[in-house]
N, C-alpha and C positions, 0 to 999 in steps of 0.2 A: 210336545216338549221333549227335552233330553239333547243332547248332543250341541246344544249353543257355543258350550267352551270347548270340549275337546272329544275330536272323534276317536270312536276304535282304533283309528289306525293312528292316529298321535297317539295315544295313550301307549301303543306298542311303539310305537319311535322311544317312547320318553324311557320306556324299561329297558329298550337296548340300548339307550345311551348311557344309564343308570350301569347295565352292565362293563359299559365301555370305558366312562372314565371318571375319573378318581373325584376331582375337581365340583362335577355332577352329583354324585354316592353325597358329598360334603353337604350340598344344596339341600338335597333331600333328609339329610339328616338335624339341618337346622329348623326347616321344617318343624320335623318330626318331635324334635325337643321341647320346642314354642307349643306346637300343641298339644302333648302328653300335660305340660305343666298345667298349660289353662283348662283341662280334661281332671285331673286329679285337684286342682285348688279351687274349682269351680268359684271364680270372685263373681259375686252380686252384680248384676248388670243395673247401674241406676237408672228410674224414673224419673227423672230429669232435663231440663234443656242442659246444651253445653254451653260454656261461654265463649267468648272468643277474646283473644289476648289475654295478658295477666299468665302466660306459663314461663316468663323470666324472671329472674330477679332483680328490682328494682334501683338496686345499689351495683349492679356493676351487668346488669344486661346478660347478666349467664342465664342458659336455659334451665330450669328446676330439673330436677331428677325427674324421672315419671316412675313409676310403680305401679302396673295397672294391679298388682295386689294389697295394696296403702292407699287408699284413695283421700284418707288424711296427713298424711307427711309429703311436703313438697321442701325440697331442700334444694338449698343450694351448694351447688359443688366445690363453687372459688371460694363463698365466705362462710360457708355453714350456716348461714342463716334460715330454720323452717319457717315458711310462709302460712299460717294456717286461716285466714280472712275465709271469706265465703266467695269470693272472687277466683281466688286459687282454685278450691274445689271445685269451684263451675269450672274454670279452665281444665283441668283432671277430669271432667264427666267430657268435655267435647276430646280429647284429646282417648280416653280410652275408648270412648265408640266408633274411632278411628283406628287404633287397635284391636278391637273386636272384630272389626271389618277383615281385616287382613287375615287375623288368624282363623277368620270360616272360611275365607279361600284357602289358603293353606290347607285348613282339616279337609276340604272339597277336594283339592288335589290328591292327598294323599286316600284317597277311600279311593279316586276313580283309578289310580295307578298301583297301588299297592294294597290296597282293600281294607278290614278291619271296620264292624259294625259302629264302633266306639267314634269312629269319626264321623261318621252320617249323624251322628246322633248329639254328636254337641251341638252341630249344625242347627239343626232341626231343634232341639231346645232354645237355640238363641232366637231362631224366626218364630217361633212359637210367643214366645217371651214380648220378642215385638209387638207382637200382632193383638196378645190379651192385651196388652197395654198400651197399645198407640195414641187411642184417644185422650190414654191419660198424661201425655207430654202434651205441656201446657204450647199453644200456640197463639205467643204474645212474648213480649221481649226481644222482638226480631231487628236484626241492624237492615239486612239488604235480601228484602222479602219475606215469606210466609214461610214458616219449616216448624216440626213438631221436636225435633231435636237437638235444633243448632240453634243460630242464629240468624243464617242465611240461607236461600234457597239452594243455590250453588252446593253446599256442605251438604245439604238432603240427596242431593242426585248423584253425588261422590257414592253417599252411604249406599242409595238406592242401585245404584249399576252393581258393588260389591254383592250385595246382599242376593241379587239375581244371580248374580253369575257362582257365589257359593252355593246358592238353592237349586242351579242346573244340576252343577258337579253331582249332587249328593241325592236328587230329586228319587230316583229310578231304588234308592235302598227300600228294604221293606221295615225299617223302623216308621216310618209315615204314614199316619192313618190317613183314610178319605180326607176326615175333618181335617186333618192338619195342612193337606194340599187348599182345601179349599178358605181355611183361618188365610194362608200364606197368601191366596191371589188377592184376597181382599185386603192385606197389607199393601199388598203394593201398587194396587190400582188405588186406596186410600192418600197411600204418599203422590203418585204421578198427578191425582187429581192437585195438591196442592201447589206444586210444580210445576204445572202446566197454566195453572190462576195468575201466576206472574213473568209475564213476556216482558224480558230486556232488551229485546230488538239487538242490536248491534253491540254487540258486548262477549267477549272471553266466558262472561258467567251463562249466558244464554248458551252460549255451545255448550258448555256444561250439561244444563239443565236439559238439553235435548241427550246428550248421554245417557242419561238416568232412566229417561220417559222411553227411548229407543230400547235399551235393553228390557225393560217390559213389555213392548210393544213384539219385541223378536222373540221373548219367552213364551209367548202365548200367541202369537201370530194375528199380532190383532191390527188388522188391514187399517181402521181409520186413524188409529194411532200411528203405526209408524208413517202411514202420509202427513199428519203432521207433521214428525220428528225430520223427516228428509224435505219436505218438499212446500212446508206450511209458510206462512209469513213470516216467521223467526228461524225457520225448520236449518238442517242442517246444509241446502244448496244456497240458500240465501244466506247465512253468514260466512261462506267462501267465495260468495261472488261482492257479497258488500265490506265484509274485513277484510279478504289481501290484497295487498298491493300489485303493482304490475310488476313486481320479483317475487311475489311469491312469501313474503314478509307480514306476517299480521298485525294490522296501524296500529295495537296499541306498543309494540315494541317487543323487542329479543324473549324477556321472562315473559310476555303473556302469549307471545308465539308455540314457546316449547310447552309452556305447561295445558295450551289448546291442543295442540298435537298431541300430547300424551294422552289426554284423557279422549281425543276423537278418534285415534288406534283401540279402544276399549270398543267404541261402536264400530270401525271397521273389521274388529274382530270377531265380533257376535256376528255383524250382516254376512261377511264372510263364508260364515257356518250355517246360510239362510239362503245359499249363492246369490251374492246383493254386493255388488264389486260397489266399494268406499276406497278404494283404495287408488283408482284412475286421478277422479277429481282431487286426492290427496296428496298426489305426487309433491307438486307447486312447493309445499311447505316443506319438504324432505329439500328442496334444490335450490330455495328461494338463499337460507342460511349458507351456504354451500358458495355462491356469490359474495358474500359480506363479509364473511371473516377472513382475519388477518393473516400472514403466510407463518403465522405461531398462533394459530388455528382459535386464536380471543376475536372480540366483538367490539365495535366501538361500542362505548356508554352510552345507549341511546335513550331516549325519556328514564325510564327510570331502571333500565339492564344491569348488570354488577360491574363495575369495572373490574377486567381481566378474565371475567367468565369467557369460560369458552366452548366451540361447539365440542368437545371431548367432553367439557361434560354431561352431555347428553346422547352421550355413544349407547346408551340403552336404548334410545328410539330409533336409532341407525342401526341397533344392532337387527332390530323388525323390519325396518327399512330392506335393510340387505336381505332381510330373508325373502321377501313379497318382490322385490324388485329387480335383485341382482345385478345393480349397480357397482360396477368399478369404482366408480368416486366414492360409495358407501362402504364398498370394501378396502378400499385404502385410507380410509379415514379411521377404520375401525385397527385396522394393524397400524397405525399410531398412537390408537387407543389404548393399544395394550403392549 
């Protein structure tokens, strides 16, 4: 274990870049803010499924405030209206275990780069917390598949890949008993088991789900898992040879393209750091967009894409792009990006 997200020698790139420039110092201190808060206000993580929908307001479509420390006030911005139904609240339970997610990466980050016990240790409190109580998030009420605290499978392997990858970062602190390493793996072979019970074959959510199961499979190097994950029936080579197109385009369209790509860079990240080049077979999709858009860099509206989205805004994945590939086209796309 250890080293899946960032090696020694990143973690030194990342402090001289920290030294170098201002714009960085900024990053790391938003960071830093998000999780001293969630450190010092320690909010109750619910026992509960999440819901899905229900986080707008009904009367003009504005998103509710979130508060991950009010988990009973959802308000609205345009009309002031607070929502307090039981619906709301379910949506506030799936929406702040999305932000819980993010901010153990964050705390994961800052421990491996700038140190401080305090962040290994929220960490490891919130995987802890999971794991006494996974069995007790109810698994039933599901829209698209089996998951203990969503509603969809997909939403579980979101959580599940985050949850890995803050428990690499932070893995190596000596806040972690024996027990607590081994509560942790049994989390998350618990979750992959149920993940893996539901194959959507040719589906955006299947790539997902092999996300989630991959990043445990590369945390613990467990050989018949990740042959699943890459090379199974559903695995990761068969939905790039059976979703793209002969441009390089995934058939279900623009938005399910990008948001495949983003989260399949999470697994070409981890294998990466396993030397397991994902990054060959992933080219296609970096190049396929690159074809299609307009010379004011939008998309036609295809099935159901945004009209006038455009590929700027997804110059965060270009911006990985360029790094792994050092592509011209990805680097003049990015200096119009900014």
């Amino acid at each position: 274990m250890g080293c899946l997200v960032l090696t020694e020698a990143e973690v030194q790139r990342i402090r001289r870049q920290l030294e170098e420039f201002p714009w960085y110092r900024r990053v790391f201190a938003g960071f830093r803010e998000r999780v001293d808060e969630w450190i010092e206000r320690k909010p109750e993580i619910p026992v509960e499924k999440g819901r899905a929908f229900w986080e707008s307001c009904p009367n003009d479509g504005t998103l509710l405030v979130f508060d991950p420390y009010d988990r009973y006030t959802h308000r609205c911005p345009k009309c002031g209206t607070n929502w307090s139904d039981e619906k709301y609240n379910g949506a506030w339970v799936r929406i702040f275990q999305d932000w819980l997610q993010r901010r153990a990466i964050e705390a994961g980050i800052l421990y491996r780069v700038l140190g401080g016990e305090k962040y290994a240790e929220v960490v490891r409190d919130a995987l802890v917390h999971y794991a006494d109580h996974y069995e007790e998030y109810p698994l039933a009420n599901n829209l698209l598949g089996p998951t203990r605290l969503f509603q969809s499978t997909y939403l579980e392997a979101f959580w599940l890949n985050d949850m890995v990858v803050a428990y690499d970062l932070v893995s190596e602190s000596p806040c972690f008993a024996p027990e607590d390493h081994a509560k942790i793996r049994q989390l998350f072979y618990a979750s992959t088991a149920i993940i893996r019970s539901f194959d959507e074959r040719i589906s955006n959510r299947q790539a997902f789900n092999n996300v989630g199961m991959g990043a445990v499979a590369l945390l613990y190097d467990d050989a018949e898992l990740l042959e699943h994950v890459l090379r199974g029936p559903s695995g990761f080579e068969f939905q790039l040879q059976a979703s793209l197109l002969e441009d390089g385009l995934w058939y279900e369209g623009e938005n399910y393209h990008f948001a495949t790509l983003d989260h399949l860079l999470n697994l070409a990240e981890l294998a990466r750091h396993r030397d397991i080049d994902l990054y060959t077979p992933l080219r296609p999709m970096f190049e396929g967009p690159l074809k299609l858009m307009y010379p004011d860099f939008t998309f036609p509206s295809r099935k159901d894409g945004w009209f006038g989205r455009g590929i700027l805004y997804h110059k965060d994945i270009y911006e990985l792009g360029y790094a792994r590939y050092r592509d011209e086209r990805m680097g003049g796309l990015l200096s119009q990006a900014y």
